[in-house]
PDB file of N, CA, C and O in Angstrom:
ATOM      1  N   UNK A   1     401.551  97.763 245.309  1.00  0.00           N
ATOM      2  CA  UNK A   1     400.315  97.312 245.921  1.00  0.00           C
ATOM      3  C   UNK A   1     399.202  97.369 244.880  1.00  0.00           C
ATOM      4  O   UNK A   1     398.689  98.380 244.402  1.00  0.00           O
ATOM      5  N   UNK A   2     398.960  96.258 244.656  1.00  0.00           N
ATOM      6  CA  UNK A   2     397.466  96.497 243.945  1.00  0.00           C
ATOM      7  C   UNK A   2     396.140  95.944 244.490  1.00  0.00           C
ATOM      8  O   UNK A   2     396.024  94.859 245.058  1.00  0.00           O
ATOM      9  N   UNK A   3     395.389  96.613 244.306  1.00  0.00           N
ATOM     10  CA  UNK A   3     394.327  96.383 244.708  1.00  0.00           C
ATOM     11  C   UNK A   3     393.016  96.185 243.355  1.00  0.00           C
ATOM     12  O   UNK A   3     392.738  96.710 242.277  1.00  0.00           O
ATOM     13  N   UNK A   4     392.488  95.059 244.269  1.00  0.00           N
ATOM     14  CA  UNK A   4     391.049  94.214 243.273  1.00  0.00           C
ATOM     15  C   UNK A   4     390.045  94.929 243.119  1.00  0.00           C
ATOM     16  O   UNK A   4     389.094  94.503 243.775  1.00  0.00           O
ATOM     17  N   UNK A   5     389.799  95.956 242.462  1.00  0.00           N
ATOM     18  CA  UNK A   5     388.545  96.872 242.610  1.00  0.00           C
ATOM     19  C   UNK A   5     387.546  96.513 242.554  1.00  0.00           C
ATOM     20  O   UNK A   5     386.555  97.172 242.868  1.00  0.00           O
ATOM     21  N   UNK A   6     387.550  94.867 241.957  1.00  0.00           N
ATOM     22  CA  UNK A   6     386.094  94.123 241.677  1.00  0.00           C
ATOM     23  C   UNK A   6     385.573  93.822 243.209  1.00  0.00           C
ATOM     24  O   UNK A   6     384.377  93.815 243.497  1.00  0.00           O
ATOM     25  N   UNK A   7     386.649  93.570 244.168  1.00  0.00           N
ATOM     26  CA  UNK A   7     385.814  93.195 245.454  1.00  0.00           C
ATOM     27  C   UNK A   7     385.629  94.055 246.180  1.00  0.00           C
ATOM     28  O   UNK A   7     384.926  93.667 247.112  1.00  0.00           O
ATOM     29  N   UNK A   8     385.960  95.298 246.271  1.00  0.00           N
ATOM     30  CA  UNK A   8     385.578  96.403 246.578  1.00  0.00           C
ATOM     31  C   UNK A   8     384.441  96.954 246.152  1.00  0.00           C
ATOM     32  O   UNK A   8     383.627  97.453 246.930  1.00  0.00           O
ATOM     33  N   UNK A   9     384.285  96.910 244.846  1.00  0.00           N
ATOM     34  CA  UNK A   9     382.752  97.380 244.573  1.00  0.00           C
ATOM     35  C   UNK A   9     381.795  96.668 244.847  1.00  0.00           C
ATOM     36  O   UNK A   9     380.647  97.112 244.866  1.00  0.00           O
ATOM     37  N   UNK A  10     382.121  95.324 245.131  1.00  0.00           N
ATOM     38  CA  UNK A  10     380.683  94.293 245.314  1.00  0.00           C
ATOM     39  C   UNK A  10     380.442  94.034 246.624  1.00  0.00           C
ATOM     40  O   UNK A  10     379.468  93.392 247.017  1.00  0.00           O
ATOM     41  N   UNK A  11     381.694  94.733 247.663  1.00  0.00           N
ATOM     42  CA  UNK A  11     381.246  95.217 248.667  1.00  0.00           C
ATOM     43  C   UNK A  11     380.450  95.712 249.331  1.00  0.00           C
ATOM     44  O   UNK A  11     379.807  95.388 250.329  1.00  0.00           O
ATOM     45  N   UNK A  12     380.603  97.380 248.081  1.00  0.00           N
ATOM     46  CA  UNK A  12     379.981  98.728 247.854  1.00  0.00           C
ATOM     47  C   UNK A  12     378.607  98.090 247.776  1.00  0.00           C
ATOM     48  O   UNK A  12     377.692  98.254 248.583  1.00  0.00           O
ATOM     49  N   UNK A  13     378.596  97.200 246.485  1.00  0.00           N
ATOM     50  CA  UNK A  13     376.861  97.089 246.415  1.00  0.00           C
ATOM     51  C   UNK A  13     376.163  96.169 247.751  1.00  0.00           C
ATOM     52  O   UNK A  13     374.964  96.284 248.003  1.00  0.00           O
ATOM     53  N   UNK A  14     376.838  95.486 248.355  1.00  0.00           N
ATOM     54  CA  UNK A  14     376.134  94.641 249.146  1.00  0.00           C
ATOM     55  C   UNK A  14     376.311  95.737 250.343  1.00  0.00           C
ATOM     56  O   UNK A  14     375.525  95.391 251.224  1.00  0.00           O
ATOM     57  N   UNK A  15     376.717  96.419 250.578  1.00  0.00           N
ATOM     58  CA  UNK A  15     376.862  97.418 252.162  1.00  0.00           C
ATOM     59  C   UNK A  15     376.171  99.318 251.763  1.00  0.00           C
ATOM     60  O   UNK A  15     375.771 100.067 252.655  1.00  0.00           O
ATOM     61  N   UNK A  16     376.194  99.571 250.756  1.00  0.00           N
ATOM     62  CA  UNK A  16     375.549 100.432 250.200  1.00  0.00           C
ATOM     63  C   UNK A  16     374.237 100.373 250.835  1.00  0.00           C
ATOM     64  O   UNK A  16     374.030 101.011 251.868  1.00  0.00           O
ATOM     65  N   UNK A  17     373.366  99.675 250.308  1.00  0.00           N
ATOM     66  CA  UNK A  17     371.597  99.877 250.037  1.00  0.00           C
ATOM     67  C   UNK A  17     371.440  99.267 251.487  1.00  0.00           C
ATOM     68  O   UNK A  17     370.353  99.598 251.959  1.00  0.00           O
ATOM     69  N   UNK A  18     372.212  98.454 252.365  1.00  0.00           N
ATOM     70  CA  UNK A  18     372.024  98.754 254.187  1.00  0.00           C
ATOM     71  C   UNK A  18     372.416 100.145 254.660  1.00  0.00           C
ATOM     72  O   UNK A  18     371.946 100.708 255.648  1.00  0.00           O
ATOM     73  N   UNK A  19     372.942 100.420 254.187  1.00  0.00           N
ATOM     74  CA  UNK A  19     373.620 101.957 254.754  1.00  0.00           C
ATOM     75  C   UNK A  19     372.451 102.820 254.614  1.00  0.00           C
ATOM     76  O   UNK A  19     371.805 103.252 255.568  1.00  0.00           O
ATOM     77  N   UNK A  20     372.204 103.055 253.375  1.00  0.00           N
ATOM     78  CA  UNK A  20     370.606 103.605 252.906  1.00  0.00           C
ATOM     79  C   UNK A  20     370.129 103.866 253.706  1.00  0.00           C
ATOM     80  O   UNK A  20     370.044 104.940 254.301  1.00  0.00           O
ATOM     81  N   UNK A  21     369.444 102.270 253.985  1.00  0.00           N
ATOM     82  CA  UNK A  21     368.063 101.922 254.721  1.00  0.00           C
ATOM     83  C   UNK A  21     367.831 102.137 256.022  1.00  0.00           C
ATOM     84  O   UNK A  21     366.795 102.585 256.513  1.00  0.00           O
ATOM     85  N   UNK A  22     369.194 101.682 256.785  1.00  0.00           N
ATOM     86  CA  UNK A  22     369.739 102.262 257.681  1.00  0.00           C
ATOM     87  C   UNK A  22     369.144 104.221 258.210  1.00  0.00           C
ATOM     88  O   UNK A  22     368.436 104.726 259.081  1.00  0.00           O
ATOM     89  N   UNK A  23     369.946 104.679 257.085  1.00  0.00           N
ATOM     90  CA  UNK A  23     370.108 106.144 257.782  1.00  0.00           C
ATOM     91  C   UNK A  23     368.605 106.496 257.386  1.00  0.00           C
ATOM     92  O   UNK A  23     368.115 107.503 257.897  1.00  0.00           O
ATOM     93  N   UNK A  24     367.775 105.661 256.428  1.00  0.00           N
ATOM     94  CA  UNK A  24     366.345 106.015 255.957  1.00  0.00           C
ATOM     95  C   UNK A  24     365.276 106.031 257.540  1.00  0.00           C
ATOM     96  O   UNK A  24     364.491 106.681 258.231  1.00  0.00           O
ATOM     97  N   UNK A  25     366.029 104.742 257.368  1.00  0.00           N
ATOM     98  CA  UNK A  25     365.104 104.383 258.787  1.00  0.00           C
ATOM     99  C   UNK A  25     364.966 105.325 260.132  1.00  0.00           C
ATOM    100  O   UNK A  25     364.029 105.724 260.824  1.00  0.00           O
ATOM    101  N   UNK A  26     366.422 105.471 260.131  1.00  0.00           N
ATOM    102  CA  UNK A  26     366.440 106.417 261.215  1.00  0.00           C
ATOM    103  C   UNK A  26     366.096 107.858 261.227  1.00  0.00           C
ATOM    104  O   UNK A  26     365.921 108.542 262.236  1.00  0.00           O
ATOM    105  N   UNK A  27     366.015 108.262 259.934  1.00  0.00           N
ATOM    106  CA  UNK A  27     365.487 109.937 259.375  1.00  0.00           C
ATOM    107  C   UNK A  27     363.595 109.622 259.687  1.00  0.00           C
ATOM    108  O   UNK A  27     363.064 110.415 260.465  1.00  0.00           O
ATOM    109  N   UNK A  28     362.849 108.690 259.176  1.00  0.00           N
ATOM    110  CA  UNK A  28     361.958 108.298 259.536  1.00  0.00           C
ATOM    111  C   UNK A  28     361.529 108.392 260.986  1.00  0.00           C
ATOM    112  O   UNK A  28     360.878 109.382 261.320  1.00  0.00           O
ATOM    113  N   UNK A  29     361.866 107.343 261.998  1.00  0.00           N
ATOM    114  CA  UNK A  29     362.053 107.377 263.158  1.00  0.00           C
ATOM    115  C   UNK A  29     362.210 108.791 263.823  1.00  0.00           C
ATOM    116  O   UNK A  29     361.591 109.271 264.773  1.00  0.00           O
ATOM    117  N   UNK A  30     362.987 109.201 263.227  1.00  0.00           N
ATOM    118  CA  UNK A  30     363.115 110.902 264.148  1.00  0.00           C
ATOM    119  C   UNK A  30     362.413 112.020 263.782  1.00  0.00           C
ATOM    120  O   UNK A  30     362.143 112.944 264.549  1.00  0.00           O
ATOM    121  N   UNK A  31     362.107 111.954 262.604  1.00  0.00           N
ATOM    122  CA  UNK A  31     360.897 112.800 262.010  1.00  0.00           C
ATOM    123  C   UNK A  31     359.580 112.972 262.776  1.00  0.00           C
ATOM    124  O   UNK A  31     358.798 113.829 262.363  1.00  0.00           O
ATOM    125  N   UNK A  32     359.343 112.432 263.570  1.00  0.00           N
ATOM    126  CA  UNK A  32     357.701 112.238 263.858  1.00  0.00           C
ATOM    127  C   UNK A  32     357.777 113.187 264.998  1.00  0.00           C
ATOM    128  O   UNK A  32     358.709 113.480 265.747  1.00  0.00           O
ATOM    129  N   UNK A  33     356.282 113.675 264.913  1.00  0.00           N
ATOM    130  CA  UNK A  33     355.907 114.983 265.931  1.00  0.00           C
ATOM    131  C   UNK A  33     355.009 113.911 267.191  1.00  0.00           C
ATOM    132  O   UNK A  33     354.380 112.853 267.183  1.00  0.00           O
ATOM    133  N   UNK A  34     355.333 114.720 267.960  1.00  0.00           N
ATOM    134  CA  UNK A  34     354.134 114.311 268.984  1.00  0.00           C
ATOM    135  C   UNK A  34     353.125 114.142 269.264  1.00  0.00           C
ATOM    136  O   UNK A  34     352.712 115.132 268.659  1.00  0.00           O
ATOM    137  N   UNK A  35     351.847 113.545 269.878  1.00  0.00           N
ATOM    138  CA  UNK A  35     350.738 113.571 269.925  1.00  0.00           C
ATOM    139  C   UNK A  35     350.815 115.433 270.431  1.00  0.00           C
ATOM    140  O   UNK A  35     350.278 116.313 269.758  1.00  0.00           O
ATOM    141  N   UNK A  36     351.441 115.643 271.468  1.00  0.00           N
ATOM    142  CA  UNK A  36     351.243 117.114 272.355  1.00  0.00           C
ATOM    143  C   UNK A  36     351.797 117.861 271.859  1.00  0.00           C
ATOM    144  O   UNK A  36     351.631 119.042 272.161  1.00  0.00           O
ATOM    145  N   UNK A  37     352.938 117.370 270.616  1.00  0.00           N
ATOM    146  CA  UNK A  37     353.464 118.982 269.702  1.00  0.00           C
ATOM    147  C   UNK A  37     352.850 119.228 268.932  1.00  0.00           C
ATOM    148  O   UNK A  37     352.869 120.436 268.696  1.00  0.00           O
ATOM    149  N   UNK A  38     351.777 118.266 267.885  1.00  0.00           N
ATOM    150  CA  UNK A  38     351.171 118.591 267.275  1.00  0.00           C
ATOM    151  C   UNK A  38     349.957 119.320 267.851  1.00  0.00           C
ATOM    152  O   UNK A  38     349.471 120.386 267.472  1.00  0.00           O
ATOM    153  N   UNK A  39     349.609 118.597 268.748  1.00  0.00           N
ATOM    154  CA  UNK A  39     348.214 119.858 268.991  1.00  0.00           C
ATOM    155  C   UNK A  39     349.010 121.073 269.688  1.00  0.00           C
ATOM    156  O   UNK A  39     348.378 122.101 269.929  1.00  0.00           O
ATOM    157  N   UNK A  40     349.663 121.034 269.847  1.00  0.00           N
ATOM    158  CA  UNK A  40     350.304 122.744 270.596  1.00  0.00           C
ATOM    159  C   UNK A  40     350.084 123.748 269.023  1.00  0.00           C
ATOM    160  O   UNK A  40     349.563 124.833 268.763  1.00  0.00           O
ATOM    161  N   UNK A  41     350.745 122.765 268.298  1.00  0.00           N
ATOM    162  CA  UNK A  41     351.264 123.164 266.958  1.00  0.00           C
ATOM    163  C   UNK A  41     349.712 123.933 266.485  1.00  0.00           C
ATOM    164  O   UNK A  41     349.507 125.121 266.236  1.00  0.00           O
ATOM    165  N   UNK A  42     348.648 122.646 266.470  1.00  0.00           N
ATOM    166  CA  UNK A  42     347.245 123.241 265.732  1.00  0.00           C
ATOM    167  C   UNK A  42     346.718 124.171 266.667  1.00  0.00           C
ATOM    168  O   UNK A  42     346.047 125.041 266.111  1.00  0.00           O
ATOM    169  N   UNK A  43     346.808 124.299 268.109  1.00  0.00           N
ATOM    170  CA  UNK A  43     346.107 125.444 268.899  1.00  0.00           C
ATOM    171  C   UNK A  43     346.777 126.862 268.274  1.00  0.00           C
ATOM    172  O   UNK A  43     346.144 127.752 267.707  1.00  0.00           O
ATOM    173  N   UNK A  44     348.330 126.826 268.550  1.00  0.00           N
ATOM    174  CA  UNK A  44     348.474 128.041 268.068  1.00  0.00           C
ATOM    175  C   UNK A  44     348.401 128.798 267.049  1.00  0.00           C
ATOM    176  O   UNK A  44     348.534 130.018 266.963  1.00  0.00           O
ATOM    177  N   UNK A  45     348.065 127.605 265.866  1.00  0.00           N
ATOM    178  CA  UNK A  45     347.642 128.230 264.312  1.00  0.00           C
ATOM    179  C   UNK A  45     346.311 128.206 264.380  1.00  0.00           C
ATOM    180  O   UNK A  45     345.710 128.756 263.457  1.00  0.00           O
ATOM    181  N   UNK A  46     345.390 127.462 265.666  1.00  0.00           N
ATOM    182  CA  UNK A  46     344.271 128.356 265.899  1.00  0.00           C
ATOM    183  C   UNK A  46     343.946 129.883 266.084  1.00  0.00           C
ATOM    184  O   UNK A  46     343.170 130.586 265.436  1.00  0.00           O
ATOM    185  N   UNK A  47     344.638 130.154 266.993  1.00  0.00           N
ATOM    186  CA  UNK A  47     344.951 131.291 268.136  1.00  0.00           C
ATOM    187  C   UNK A  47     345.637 132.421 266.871  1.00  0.00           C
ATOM    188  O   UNK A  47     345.155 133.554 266.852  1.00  0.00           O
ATOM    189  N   UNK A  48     346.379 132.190 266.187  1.00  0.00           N
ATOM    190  CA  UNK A  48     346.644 133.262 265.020  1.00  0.00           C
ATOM    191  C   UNK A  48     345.373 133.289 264.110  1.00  0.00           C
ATOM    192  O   UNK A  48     344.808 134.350 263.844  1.00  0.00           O
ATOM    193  N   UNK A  49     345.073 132.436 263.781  1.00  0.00           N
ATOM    194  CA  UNK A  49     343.728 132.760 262.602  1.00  0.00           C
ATOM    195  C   UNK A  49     342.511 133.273 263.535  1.00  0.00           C
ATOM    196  O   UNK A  49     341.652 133.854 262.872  1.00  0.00           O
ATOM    197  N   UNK A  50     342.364 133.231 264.275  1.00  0.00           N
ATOM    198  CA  UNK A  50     340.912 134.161 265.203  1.00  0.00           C
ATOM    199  C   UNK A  50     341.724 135.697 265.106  1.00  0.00           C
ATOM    200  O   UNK A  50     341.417 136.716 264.487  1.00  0.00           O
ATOM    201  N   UNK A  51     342.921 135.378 266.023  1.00  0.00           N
ATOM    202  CA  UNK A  51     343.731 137.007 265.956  1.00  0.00           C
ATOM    203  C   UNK A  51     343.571 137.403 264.421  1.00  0.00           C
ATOM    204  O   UNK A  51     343.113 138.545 264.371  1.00  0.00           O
ATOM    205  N   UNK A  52     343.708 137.062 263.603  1.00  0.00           N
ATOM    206  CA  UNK A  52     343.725 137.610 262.482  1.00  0.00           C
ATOM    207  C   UNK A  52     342.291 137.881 261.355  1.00  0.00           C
ATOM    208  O   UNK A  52     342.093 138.674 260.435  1.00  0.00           O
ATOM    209  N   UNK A  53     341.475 136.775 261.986  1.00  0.00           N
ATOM    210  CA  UNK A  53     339.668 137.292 261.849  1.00  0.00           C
ATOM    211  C   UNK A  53     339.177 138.086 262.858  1.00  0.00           C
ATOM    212  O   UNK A  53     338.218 138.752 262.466  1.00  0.00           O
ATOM    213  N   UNK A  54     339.468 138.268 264.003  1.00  0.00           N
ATOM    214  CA  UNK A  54     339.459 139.575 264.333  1.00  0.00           C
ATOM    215  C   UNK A  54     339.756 140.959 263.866  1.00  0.00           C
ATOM    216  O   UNK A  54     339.017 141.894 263.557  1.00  0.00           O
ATOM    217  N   UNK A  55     341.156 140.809 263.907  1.00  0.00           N
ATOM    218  CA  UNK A  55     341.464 142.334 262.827  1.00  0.00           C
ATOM    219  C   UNK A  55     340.943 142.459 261.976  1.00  0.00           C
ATOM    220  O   UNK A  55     340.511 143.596 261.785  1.00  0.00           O
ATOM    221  N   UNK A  56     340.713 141.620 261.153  1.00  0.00           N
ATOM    222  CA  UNK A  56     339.716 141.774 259.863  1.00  0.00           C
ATOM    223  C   UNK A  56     338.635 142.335 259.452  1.00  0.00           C
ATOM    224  O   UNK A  56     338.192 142.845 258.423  1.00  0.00           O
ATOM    225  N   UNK A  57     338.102 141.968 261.228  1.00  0.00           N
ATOM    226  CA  UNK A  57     336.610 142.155 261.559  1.00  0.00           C
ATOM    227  C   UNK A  57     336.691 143.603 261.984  1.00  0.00           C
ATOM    228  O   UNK A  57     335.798 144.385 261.659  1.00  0.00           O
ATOM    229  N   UNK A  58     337.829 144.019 262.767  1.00  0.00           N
ATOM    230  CA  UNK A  58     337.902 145.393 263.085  1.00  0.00           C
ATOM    231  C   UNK A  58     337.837 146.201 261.691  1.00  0.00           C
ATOM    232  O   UNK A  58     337.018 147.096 261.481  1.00  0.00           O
ATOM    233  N   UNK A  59     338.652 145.838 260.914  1.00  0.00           N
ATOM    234  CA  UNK A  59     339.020 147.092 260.036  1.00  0.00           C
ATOM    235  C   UNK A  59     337.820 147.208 258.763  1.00  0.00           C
ATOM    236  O   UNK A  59     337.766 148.241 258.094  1.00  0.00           O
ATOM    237  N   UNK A  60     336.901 146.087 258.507  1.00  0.00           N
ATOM    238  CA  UNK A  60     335.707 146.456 257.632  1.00  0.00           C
ATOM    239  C   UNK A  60     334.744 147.467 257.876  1.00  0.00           C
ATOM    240  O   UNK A  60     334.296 147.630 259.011  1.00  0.00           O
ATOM    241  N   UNK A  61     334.370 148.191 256.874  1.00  0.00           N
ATOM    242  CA  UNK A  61     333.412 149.094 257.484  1.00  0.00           C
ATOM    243  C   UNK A  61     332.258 148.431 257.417  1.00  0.00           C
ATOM    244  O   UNK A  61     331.228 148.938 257.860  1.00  0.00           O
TER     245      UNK A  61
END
């Protein structure tokens, strides 16, 4: 059995860089935060930085 490696690779290149773009696209697409996770996200890194200028505020003389 032999096989044409030339049409196999020019396969490769024509189905390759869709495959890519493909799984690019979709890493893209699923990446994204919410309008409501992100602000959950910024309240509670509010809510730690007061907690933590508080203590701050406690422990200065």
């Amino acid at each position: 059995m032999n096989l044409d490696l030339s049409s196999l690779q020019g396969v490769m290149v024509v189905i390759g860089p869709i495959v890519l773009f493909v799984v690019l696209l979709w890493v893209v697409l699923n990446n994204r935060t919410s309008k409501r996770e992100k602000q959950r996200t910024e309240e509670a890194t509010r809510k730690m930085y007061d907690a933590q200028n508080e203590e701050d505020t406690r422990r200065e003389p």
